[in-house]
Wavefront OBJ file of the C-alpha trace (Angstrom):
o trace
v -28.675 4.665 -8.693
v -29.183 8.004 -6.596
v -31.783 10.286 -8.465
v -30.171 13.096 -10.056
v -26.990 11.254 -10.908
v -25.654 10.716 -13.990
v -24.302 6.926 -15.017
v -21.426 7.303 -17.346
v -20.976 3.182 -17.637
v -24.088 3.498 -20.860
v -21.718 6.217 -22.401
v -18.339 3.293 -22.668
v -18.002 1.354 -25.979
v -16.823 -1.517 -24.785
v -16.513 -4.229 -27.375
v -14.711 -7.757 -27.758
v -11.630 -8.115 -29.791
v -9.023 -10.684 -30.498
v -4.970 -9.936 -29.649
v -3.155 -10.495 -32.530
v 0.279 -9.223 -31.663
v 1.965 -8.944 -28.412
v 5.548 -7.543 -27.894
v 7.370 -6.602 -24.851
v 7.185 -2.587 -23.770
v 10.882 -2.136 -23.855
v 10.672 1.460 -22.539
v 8.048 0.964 -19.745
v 8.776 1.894 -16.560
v 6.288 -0.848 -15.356
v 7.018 -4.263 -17.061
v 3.986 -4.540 -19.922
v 2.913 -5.853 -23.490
v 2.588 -4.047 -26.482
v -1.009 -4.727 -27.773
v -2.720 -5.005 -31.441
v -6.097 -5.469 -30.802
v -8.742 -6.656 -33.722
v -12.055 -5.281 -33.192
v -13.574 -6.686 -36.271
v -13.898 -5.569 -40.201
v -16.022 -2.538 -38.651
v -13.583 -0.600 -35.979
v -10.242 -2.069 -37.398
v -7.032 -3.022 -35.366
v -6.363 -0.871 -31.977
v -3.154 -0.880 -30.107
v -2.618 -0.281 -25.919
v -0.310 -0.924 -23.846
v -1.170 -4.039 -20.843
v 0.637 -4.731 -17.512
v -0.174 -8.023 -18.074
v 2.730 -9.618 -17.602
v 1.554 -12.411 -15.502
v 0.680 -13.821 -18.933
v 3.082 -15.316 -21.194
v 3.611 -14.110 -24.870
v 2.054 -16.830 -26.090
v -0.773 -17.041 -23.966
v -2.058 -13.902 -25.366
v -1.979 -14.224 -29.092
v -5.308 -14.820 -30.650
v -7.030 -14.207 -26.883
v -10.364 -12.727 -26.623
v -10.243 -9.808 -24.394
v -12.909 -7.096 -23.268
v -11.967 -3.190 -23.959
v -13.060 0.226 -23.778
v -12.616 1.836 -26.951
v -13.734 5.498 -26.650
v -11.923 7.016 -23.462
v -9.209 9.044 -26.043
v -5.586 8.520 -27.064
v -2.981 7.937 -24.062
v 0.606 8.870 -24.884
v 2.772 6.246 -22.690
v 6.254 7.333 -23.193
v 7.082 6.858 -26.796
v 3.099 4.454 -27.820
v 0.333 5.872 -27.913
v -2.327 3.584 -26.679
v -5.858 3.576 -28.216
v -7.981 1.458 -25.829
v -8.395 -0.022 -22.700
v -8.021 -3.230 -21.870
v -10.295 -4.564 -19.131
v -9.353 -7.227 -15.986
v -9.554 -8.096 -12.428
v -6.749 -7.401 -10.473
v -5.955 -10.476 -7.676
v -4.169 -9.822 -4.655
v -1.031 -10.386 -5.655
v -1.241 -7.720 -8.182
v -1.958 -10.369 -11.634
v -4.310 -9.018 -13.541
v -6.761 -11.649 -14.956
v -8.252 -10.661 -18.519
v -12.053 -10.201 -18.818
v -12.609 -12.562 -21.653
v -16.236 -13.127 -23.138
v -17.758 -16.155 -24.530
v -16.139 -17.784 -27.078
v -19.290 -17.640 -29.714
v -18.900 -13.640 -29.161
v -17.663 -11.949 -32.522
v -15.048 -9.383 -32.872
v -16.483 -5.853 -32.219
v -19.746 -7.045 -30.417
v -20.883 -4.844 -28.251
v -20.315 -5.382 -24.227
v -23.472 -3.699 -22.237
l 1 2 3 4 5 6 7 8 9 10 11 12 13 14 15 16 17 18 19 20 21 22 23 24 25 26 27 28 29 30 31 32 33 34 35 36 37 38 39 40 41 42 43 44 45 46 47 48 49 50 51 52 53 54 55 56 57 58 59 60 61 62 63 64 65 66 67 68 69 70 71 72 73 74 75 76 77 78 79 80 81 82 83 84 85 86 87 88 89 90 91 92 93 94 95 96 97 98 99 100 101 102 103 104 105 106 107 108 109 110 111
């Protein structure tokens, strides 16, 4: 890092959770899922909104996934999403969930 820069990445709480619903955004104007996210007993259930619809419905439910939870309140036509869910887009344009290892614990801190 350049002296006299800032880096921003320390300031991002991003933490594991587990999906625990998934329903189709009706009223995107991209297709996308309708997220509940658990972060564990400590942050609570978070929803967002995912264009992840290379995945299947069921694919998703009880998936561990990577998010940023402090980057404010999006209003995405009529949701409001709550976090950010983190991937790697391919080529093609699929986006490929970040998912941790599965002995991480719901709300564990990614760093």
């Amino acid at each position: 890092m350049e002296s006299g820069k800032s880096n921003n990445f320390f300031e991002l709480d991003i933490r594991v959770g587990k999906i625990i619903k998934v329903e189709i955004f009706e009223e995107a104007i991209k297709p996308a899922y309708k997220l509940n996210i658990d972060f564990g007993e400590n942050i609570g259930i978070k929803k967002t909104s995912a264009q992840i619809t290379n995945y299947e419905i069921s694919e998703l439910y009880e998936k561990l996934c990577i998010a940023v939870l402090n980057l404010g309140n999006k209003q995405i036509g009529p949701f409001i999403s709550e976090c950010l869910v983190l991937g790697s887009i391919c080529e093609n344009g699929d986006v490929l969930l970040l998912q941790p290892s599965n002995k991480a614990k719901l709300g564990d801190k990614v760093s």
